[in-house]
C-alpha positions in Angstrom: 11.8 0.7 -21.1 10.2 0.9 -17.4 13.5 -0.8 -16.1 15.2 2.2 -17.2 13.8 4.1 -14.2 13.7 1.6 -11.8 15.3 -1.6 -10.7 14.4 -5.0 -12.0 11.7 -6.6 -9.6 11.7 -10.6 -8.7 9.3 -12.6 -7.2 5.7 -12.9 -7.9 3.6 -12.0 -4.8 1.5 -9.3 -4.6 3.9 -6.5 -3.9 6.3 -7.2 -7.0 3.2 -7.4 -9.1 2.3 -3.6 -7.6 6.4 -2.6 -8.5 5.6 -4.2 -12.3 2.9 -2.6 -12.5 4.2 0.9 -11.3 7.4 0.7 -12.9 5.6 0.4 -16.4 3.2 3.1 -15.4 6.2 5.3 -14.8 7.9 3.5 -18.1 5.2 5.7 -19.7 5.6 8.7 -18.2 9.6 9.7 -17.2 10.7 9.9 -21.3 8.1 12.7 -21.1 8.9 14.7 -18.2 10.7 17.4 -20.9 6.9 17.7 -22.3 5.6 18.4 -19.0 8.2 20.7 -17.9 7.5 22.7 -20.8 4.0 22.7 -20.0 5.2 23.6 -16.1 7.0 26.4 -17.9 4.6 28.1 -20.6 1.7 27.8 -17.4 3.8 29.3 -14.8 4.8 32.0 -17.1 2.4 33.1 -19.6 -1.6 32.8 -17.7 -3.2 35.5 -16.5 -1.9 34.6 -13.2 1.7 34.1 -14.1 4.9 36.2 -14.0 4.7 37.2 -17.8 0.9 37.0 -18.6 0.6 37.2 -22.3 -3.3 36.1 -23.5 -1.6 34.7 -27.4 1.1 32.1 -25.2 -1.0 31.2 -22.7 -3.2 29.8 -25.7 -0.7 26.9 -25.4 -1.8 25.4 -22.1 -5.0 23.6 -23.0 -3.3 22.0 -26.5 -0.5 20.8 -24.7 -2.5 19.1 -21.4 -5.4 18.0 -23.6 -3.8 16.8 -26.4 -0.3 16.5 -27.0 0.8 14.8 -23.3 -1.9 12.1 -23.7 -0.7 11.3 -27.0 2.6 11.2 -26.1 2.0 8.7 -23.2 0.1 6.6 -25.2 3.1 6.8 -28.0 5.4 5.5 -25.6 3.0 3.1 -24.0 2.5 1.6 -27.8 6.2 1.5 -28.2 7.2 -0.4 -24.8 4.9 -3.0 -25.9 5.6 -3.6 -29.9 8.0 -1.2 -31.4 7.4 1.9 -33.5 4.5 0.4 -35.0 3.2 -0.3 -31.5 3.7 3.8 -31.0 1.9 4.8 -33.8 -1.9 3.1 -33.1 -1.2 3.7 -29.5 -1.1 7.9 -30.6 -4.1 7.0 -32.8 -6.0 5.3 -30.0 -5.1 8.2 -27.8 -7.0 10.5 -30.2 -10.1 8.8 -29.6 -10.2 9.3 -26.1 -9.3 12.9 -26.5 -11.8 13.7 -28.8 -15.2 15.0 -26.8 -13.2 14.7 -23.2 -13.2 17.1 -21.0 -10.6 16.5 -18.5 -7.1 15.5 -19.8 -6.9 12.0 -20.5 -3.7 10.6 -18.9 -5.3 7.5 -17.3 -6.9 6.7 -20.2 -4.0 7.1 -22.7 -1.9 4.6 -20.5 -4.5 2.1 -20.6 -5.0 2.4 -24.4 -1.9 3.1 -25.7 -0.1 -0.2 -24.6 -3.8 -2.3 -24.9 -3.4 -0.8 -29.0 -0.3 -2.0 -29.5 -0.8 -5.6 -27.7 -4.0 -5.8 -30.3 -1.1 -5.2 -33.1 1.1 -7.5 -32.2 -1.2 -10.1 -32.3 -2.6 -9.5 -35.5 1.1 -9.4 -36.9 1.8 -12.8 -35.4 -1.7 -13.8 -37.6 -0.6 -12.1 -40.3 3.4 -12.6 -40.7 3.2 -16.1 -42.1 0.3 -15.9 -44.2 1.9 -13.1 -45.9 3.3 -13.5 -50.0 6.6 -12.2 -50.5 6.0 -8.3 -52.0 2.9 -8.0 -50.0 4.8 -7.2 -46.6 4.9 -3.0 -46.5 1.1 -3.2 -48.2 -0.5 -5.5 -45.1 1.6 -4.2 -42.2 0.6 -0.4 -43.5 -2.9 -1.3 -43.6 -3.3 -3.8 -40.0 -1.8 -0.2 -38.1 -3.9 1.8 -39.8 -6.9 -0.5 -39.3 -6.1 -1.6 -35.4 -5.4 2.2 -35.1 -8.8 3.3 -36.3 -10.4 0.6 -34.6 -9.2 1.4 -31.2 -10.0 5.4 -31.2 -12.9 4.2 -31.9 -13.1 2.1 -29.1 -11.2 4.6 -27.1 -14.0 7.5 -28.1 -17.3 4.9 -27.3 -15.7 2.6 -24.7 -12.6 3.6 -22.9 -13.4 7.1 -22.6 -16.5 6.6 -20.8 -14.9 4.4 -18.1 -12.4 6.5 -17.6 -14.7 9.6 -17.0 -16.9 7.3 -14.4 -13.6 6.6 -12.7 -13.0 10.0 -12.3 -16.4 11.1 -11.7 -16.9 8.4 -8.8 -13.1 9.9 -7.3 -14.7 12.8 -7.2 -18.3 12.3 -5.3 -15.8 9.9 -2.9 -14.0 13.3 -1.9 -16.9 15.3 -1.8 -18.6 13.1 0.6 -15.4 13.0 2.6 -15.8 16.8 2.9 -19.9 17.0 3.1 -18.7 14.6 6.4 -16.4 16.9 7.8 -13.6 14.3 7.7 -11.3 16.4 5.9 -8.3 14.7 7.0 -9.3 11.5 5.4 -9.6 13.2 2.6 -6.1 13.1 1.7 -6.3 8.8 1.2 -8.5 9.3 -1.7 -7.4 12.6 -2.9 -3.2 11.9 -2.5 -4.0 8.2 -4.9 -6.3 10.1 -7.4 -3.6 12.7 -8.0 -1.3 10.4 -9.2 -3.4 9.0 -11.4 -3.6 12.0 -13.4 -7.5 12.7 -11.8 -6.1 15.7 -9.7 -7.5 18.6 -12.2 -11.6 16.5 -11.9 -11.3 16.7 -8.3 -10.1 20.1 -7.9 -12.0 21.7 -10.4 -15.0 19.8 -10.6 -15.8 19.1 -7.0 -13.4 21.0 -4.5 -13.3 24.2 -6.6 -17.2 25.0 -6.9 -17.6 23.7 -2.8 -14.9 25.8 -2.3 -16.2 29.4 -4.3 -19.3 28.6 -2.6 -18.0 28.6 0.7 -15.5 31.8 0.3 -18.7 33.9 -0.3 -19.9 33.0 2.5 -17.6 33.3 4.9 -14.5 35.3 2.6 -11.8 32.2 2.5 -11.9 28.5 2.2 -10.0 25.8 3.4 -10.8 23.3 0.6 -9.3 25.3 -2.4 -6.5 23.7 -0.2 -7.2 20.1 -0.2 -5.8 19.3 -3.1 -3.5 21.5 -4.4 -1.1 21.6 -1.7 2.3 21.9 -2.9 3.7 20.4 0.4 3.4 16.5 -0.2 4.8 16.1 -3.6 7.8 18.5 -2.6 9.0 16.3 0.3 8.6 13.7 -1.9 10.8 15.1 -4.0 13.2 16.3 -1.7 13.6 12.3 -0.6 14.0 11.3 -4.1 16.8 13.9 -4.7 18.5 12.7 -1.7 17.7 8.9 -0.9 16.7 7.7 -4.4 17.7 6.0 -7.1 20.8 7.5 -8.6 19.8 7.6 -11.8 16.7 9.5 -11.1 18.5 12.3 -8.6 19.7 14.3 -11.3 16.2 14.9 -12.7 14.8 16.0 -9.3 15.8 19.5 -8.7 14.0 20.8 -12.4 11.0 19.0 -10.9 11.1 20.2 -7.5 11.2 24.1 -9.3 8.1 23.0 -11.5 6.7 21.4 -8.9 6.7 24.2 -5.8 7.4 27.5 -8.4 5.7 26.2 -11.0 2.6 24.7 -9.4 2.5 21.7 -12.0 2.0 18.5 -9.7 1.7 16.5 -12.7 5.8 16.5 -12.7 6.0 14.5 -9.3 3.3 11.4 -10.0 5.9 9.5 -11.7 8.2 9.4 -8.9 5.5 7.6 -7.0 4.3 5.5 -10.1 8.2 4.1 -10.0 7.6 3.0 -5.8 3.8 2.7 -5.5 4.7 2.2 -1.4 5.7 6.3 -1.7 1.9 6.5 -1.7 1.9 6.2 1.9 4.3 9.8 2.3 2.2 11.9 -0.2 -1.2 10.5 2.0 0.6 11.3 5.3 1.9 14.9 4.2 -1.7 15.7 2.4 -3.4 14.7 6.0 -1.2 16.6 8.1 -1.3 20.1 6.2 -5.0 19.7 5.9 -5.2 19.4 10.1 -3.0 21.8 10.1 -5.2 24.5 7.9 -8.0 23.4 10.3 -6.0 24.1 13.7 -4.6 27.6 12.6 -7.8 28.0 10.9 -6.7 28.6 7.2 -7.9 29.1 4.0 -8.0 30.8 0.4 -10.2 33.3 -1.0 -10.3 32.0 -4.4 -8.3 28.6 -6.1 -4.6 29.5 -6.3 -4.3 28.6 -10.4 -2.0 26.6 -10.5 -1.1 25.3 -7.2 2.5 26.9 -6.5 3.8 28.7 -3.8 3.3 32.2 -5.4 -0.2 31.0 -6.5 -1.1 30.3 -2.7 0.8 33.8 -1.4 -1.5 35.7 -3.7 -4.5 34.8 -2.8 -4.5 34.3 0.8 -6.2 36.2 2.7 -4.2 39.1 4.9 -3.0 38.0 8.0 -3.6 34.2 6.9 0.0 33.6 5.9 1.6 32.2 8.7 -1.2 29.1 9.0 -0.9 28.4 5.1 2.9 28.5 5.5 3.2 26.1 8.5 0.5 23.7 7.0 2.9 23.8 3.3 5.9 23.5 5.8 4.7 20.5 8.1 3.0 18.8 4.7 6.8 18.7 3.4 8.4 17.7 6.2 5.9 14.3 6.5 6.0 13.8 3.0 10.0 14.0 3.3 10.2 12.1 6.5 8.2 8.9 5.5 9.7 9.1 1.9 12.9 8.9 3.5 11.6 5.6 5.3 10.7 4.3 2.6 13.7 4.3 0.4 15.4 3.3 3.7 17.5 6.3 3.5 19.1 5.4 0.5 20.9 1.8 1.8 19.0 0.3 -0.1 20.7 2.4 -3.4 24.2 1.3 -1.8 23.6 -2.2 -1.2 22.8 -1.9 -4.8 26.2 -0.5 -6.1 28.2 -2.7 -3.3 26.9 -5.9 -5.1 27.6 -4.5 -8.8 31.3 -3.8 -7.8 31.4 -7.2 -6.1 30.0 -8.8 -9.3 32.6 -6.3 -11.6 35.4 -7.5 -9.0 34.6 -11.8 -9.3 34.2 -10.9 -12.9 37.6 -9.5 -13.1 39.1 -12.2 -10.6 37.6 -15.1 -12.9 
């Protein structure tokens, strides 16, 4: 399913081993991206500080972060690795994690989900010729239903748990980072944590509290910006739409709008998950907007919730737009330039299509 999204990989050093492993990650997440835009949508509409606030819709934002995304990547994670039945104890794994979390689970439902199904798979190579004839539905019914309960189980006492010291290690890294003053260094642990879905623990559970307690003292803050800079993952975007893979530029101006209007970052870490190297642009644009909020000296008087464009207008402080603008404006244009690097400007795409028609053609000749 991952080669879907992105082109087969050969070799077997280190770097084709990081594209595998990306290009599943992504495998997990790009048959969702319709789930997550509806997300971008109902948030970016319906809570309090959305165009249409509405208290009974905006009721759907936790339920569909907390629960149904994670389940659905771990679904699809169960189903790249064994089939339906693969799908269905990876979403019953997932619910493990879920249960008693308190940050959406995303990480954890890729490791899980695909680790379920792999657990399945063996036990139906065990089981598939020691079977009788008539006994088939009544043992492959109950080794799902067992592996499944077995691994939200381990998902709830074992998985879970790792996945929230991950996150809460991601976080103390930043905060040191900050307590140091090295704010533009910030952005090499802050851009990689994003992407893997621990961008709401950092915000919220480290930048977000630093940050309140700063903006009463002094009225505005610079690291309600840190993190949820709409800058880097929109010129990463904007290089995808133009210079990446075919397939995929079609899907990139709905995520650019959720993105940058929408404030859902979310919608951009599989575009990175597909070419792990794209790391690099999202770093580069994160570092330069944050030295550029310290130069002009910017900030926020309270978190802009989500992180869109509108989110930031509102709540900077008067006479503060033109520093937030230039340091959104510059994060874009690094992200963009050293995207655009990256996928070599799209030769790479070309060279591509040249050597399928040059196949088609000796394939015709023959």
């Amino acid at each position: 399913m991952a080669d879907t999204y992105t082109p087969p990989v050969t070799g077997t050093g280190v770097k084709a081993t990081i594209q595998r492993i990306g290009g599943y990650l992504a495998g997990m997440i790009m048959p969702n991206i319709g789930a997550f835009i509806a997300f971008g949508l109902i948030t970016a509409l319906f809570i309090p500080t959305g165009w249409l606030p509405n208290e009974d819709f905006a009721k759907l934002v936790t339920p569909i972060i907390s629960t149904l995304l994670p389940i659905l990547i771990g679904y699809t994670g169960g189903r790249m690795v064994h089939g339906q039945r693969g799908a269905v104890v990876g979403a019953v794994a997932t619910v493990g994690l879920i249960v008693g979390a308190t940050i959406p689970m995303f990480l954890g439902a890729m490791i899980i989900g695909p680790l379920a199904a792999y657990v399945l798979k063996l036990v139906d190579g065990f089981t598939e010729e020691r079977t009788k004839a008539g006994f088939e539905m009544l043992v492959d019914n109950f080794t799902a239903g067992i592996v499944g309960g077995a691994m939200a189980l381990l998902g709830a006492w074992g998985i879970g748990p790792i996945v929230k010291v991950i996150t809460d290690a991601a976080g103390g890294a930043v905060g040191w980072l900050v307590s140091s003053n090295l704010l533009p260094a910030a952005s090499l642990l802050i851009e990689p944590a994003k992407v893997l879905f621990l961008n709401n623990a950092i915000n919220h559970g480290v930048l977000g509290p630093l940050g309140v307690a700063e903006a009463a003292r002094t009225g505005q803050s610079i690291l309600f910006m840190l993190e949820s800079n709409p800058g880097p993952g929109l010129g990463l975007l904007l290089a995808f739409m133009f210079f990446g893979p075919r397939a995929m530029r079609p899907s990139t101006p709905a995520a650019i709008i959720i993105h940058f209007f929408g404030g859902i970052h979310e919608i951009y870490f599989p575009y990175v998950l597909m070419k792990p190297r794209l790391i690099l642009a999202v770093i580069v644009g994160g570092a330069v907007g944050i030295f550029t909020f310290i130069i002009t000296g910017s900030g926020l008087v309270a978190p802009p919730s989500p992180g869109s464009i509108f989110a930031y207008l509102t709540v900077t402080p008067r006479g503060g737009w033109l520093g937030v603008g230039a340091g959104i404006l510059l994060a874009t244009a690094a992200s963009f330039i050293i995207a655009a690097l990256l996928l070599g400007f799209g030769r790479g795409e070309r060279n591509e299509e040249d050597k399928k028609d040059g196949d088609t053609e000796e394939v015709a000749t023959a």
